[in-house]
N, C-alpha and C positions, 0 to 999 in steps of 0.2 A: 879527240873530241870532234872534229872539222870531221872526219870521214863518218863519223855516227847520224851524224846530221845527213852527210848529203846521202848516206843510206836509207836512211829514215824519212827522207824527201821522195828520197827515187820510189820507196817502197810504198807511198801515199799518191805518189801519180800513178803508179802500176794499179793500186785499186779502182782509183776513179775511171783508169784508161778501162779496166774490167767490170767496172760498174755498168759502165753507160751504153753498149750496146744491149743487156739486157734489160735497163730502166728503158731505152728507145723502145724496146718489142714489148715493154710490160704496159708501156702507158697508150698504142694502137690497142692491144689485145682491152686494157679497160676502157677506153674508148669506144669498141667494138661492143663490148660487154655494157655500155654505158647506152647506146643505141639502142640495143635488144630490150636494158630494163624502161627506156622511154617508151617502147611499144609495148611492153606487159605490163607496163602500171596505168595506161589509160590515158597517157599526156595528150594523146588526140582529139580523145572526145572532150575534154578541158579545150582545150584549143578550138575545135568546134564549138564548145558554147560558147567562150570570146567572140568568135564570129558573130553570131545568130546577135548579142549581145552589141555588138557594132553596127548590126545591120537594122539593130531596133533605135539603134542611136539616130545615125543616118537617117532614117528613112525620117524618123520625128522631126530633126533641123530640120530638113529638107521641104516637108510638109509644113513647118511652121512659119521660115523663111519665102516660099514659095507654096501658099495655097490654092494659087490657079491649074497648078499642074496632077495631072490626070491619074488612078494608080496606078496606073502602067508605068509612070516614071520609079514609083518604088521597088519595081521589079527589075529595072532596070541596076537601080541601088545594089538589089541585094544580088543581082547576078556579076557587079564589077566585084565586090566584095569578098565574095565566095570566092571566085576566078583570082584573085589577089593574093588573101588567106591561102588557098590550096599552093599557089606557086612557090608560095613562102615557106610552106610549114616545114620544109626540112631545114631553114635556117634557123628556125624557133629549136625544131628536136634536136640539131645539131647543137647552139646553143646549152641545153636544156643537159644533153648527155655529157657536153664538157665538165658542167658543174656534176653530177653524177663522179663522172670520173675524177676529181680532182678530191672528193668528201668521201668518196670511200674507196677501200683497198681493191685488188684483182679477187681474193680471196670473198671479199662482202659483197664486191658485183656479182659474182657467183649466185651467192648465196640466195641473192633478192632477186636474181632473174629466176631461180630454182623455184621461190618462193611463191611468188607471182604465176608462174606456170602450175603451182599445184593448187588442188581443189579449194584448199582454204585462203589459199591467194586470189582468186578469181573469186570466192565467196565475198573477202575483203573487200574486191574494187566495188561489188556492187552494193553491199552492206555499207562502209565508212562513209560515202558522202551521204547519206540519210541520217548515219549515227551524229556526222558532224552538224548539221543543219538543225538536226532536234536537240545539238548539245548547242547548242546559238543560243535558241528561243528557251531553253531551259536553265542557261548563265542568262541572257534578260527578266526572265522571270524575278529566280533568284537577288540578281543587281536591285530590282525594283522592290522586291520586299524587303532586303537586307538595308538600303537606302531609306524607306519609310521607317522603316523600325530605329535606326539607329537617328533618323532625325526627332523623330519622338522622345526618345532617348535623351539627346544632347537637349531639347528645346525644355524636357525637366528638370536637367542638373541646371542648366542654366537660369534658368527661373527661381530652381532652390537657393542658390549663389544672389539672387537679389535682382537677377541685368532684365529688364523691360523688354520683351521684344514683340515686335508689330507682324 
């Protein structure tokens, strides 16, 4: 019984011993692959309009706290900003591909760096943020009528049930 076990021990460290140089080379390689699909899906220009995005913030305090100061200080703003952003933005992608690599397999980073390099993937990046922005204003729309309607709605049962309302 005593030698089954420590067979059966020894033969469970032998896997892991053999797991884990190939888990080390699998998790650089999606890493790797996890980099690639941060530059085929567009995270830059996302990252770029954060920027612009910051530099309209800025420059507003700036101008609201300090309205004696000249435009040329704004351009000042938005030339530290850039200069900042740009220095950084490979900790953001670096960042940004770890989660990549960690949510999908060697096999799916494949797949979506494939995906994104082909014509219907490059149709995607430019197509979805349009599609998603008129699917915004088109779930407010909807929110806004489904809201009237059913306040209508409730303000009749209510009233049929007897309860006063102002």
């Amino acid at each position: 019984m005593k030698q089954w076990k420590v067979a059966l021990g020894a033969g469970m460290i032998g896997l892991a011993l053999m797991a884990s140089p190939a888990t080390a080379a699998d998790e650089d390689e999606k890493f790797a692959l996890a980099q690639e699909l941060v530059g085929a899906a567009g995270m830059n220009s996302i990252a770029e309009q954060m920027t612009q995005n910051l530099i309209v913030e800025m420059t507003r305090s700036l101008k609201q706290t300090n309205p004696q100061l000249p435009e040329k200080a704004n351009g000042i703003v938005q030339a530290v900003v850039e200069e900042t952003a740009e220095a950084r933005m490979g900790d953001l992608n670096g960042q940004i591909a770890r989660l990549y690599a960690t949510s999908f397999t060697l096999e799916e980073l494949q797949s979506l760096v494939a995906w994104y390099g082909s014509g219907i993937g490059k149709k995607a990046l430019q197509v979805l943020p349009i599609i998603a922005q008129q699917s915004i204003e088109l779930g407010k729309q909807w929110a806004g009528t489904v809201g009237q309607d059913a306040a209508n709605e409730a303000v009749k049962k209510l009233e049929a049930e007897g309860y006063e309302l102002k």
